[in-house]
C-alpha positions as MATLAB code, in Angstrom:
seq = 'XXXXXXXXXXXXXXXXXXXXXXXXXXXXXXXXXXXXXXXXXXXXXXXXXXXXXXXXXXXXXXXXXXXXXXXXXXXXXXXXXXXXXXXXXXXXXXXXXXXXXXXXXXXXXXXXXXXXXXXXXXXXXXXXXXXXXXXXXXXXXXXXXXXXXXXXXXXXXXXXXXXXXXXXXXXXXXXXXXXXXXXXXXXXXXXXXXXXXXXXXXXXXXXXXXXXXXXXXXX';
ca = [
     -18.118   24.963   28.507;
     -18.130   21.997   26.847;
     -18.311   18.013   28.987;
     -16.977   15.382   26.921;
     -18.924   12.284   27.401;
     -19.061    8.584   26.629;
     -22.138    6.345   26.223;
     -21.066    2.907   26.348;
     -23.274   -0.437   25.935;
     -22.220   -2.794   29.391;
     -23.388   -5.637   27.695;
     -20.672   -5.584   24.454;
     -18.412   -2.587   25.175;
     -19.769   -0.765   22.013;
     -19.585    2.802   21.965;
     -22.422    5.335   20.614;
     -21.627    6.525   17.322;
     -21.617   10.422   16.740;
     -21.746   12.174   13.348;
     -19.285   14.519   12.305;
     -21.984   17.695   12.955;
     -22.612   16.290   16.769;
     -25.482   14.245   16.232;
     -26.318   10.935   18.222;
     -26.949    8.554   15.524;
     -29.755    6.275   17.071;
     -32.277    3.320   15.847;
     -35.784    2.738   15.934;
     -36.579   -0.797   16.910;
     -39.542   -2.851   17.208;
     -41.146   -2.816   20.644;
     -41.545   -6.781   20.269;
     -38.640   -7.768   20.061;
     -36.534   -9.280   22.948;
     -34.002   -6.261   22.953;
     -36.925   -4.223   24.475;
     -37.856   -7.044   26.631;
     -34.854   -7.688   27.756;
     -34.434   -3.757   28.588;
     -37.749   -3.667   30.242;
     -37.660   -7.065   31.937;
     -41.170   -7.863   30.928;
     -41.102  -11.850   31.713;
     -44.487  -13.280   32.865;
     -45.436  -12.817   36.337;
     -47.721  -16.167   36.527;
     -47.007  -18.784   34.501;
     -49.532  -21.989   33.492;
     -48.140  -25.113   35.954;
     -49.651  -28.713   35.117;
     -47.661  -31.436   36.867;
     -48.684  -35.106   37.620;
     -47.634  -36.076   41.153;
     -45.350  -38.213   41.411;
     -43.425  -40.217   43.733;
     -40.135  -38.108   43.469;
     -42.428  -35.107   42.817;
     -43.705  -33.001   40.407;
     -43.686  -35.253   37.115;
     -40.731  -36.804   38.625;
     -40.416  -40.532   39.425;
     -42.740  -42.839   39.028;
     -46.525  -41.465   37.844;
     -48.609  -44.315   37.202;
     -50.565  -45.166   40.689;
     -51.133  -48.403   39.630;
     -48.653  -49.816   42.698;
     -49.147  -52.033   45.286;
     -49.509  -50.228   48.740;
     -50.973  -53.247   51.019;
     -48.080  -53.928   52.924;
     -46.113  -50.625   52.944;
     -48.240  -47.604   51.713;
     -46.822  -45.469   48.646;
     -47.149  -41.979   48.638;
     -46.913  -39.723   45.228;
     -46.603  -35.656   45.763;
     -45.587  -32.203   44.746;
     -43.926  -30.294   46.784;
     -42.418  -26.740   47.458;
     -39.932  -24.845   44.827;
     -37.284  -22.988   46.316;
     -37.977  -19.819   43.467;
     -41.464  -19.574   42.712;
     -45.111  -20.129   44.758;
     -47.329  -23.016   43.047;
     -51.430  -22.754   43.554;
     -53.433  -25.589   42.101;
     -56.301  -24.897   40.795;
     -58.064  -28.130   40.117;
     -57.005  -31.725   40.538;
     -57.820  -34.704   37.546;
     -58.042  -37.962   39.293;
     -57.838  -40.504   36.219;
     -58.388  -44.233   37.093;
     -58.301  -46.905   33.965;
     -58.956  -50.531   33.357;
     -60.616  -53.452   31.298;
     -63.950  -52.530   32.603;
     -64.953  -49.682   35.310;
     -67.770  -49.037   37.255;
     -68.520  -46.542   39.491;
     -69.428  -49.056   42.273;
     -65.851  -50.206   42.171;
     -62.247  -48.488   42.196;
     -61.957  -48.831   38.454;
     -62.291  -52.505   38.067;
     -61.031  -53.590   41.385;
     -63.785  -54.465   44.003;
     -63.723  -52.197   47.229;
     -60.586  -51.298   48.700;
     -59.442  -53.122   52.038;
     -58.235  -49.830   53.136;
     -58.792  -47.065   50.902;
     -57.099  -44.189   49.094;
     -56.225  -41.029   50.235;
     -55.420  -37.869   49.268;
     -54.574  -34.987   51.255;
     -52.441  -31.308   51.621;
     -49.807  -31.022   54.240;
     -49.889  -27.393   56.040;
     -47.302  -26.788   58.652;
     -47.092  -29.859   59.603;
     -51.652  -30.345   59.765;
     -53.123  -33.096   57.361;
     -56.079  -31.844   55.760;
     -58.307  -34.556   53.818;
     -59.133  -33.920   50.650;
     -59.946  -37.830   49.964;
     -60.432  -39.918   52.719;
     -60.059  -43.825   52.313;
     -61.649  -44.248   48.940;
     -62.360  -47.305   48.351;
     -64.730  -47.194   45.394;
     -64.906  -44.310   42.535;
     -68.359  -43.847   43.954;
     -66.664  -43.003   47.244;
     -64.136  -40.850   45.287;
     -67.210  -39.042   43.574;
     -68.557  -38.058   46.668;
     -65.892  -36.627   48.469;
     -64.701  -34.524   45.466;
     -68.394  -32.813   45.794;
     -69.523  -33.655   42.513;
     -67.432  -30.809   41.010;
     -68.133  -32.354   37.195;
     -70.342  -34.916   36.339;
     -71.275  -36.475   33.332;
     -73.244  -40.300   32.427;
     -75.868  -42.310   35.274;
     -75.871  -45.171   36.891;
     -72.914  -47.316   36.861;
     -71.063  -45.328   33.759;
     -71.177  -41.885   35.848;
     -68.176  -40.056   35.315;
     -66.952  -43.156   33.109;
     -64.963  -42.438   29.343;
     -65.733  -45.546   27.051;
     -62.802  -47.305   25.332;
     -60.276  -44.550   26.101;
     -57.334  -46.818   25.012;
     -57.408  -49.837   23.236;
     -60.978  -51.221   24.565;
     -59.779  -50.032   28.019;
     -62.284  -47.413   30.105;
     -61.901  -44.826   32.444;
     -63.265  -42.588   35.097;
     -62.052  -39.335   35.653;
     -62.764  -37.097   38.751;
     -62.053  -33.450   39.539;
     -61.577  -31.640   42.519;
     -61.976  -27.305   42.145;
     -59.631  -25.708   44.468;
     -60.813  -22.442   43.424;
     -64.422  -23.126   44.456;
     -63.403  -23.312   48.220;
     -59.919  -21.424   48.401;
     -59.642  -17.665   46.129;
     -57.179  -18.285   43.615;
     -56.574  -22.063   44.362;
     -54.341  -23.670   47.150;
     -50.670  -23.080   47.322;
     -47.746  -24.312   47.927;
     -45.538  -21.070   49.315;
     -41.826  -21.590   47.819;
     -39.235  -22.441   50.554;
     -41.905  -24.456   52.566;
     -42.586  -27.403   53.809;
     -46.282  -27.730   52.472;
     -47.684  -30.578   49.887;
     -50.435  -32.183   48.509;
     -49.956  -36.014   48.629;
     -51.831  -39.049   47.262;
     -51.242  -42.237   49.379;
     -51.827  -45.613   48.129;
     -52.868  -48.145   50.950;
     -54.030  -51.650   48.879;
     -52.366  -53.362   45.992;
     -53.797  -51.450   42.578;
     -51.566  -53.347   40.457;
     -54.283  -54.649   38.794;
     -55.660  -51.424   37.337;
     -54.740  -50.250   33.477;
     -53.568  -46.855   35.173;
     -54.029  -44.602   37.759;
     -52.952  -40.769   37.805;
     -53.670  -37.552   39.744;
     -52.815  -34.486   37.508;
     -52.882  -31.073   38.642;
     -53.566  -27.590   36.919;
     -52.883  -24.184   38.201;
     -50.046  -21.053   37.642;
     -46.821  -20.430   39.188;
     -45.747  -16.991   40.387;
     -42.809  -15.558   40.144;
     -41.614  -13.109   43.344;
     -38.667  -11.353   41.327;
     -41.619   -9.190   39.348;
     -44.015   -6.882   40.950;
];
């Protein structure tokens, strides 16, 4: 008995091509390419995420913390996507001016009020950063996580731009939470940075984050 068939490609409406003996006439190809991808649906389950927060979000908005917060505070974030999970694995606190020391917030003496950074959880503040108001306060409540110089050019980064100098701060999720904190998709979880006092007069002053994204569609 003999069952005619059809093989037909969905994508273009091609039709297999059979040799006048019966034969399927077939090709090899490489295993690299994005055909087989494509067939196989091998797209990355995590993917690197680095984002500055900002005060629309994620890289969006304004960046630069350098604002003044004295009379209404400013608050910079990233929050939930609606596709994927975030988890940030470590946080670069970055503050630059004319001169820094460690004993001040860059080159602004102590904060009035302080800076703060924090992670919103259903609704629960929890303090990562509580009312900074020098780096050396900032130093501390990071735990020390990298250190590098003494004295008053600890954690400092001389004439980063122009004459200008820095200190830069980090904060290792992964050392307290496996795998880093996240941010489930859908939710209404952040981490926020809130300015309190008027920092116009730093050079610059960023929070950076580093982590992976996952993606729920692959198992």
């Amino acid at each position: 008995m003999t069952i005619n068939t059809r093989i037909i490609d969905t994508k273009n409406g091609k039709k297999a091509r059979v040799t006048s003996d019966g034969a399927l006439v077939v090709s090899v190809i490489d295993p690299t390419t994005t055909l087989i991808d494509e067939l196989y649906n091998t797209k990355n389950k995590y993917n690197f995420f680095s984002a500055y927060l900002g005060s629309s979000g994620a890289d969006s908005g304004n960046t630069s913390e350098n604002v003044n917060g004295s009379s209404t505070s400013q608050e910079f974030y990233i929050a939930s996507h609606n596709e994927y999970d975030i988890y940030i694995k470590k946080i670069i606190i970055f503050i630059e001016d004319g001169t820094v020391s460690i004993a001040n917030f860059g080159g602004l003496s102590d904060l009035s009020v302080g800076w703060d950074l924090y992670v919103k959880e259903d609704g629960n503040m929890t303090y990562i950063i509580n009312k900074a108001k020098t780096g050396g306060d900032v130093f501390a409540q990071t735990g020390t996580d990298q250190t590098f110089g003494d004295g008053n050019n600890l954690n400092k980064i001389i004439n980063i731009h122009g004459g200008a100098d820095a200190n830069l701060f980090t904060f290792d999720f992964d050392k307290y939470i496996s795998g880093g904190y996240r941010i489930a998709r859908g939710s209404e979880n952040k981490i926020i940075s809130k300015v309190n006092d008027n920092l116009t007069g730093l050079s610059d002053f960023t929070v950076r984050v580093f982590g992976y994204i996952t993606n729920p569609l692959i198992g």
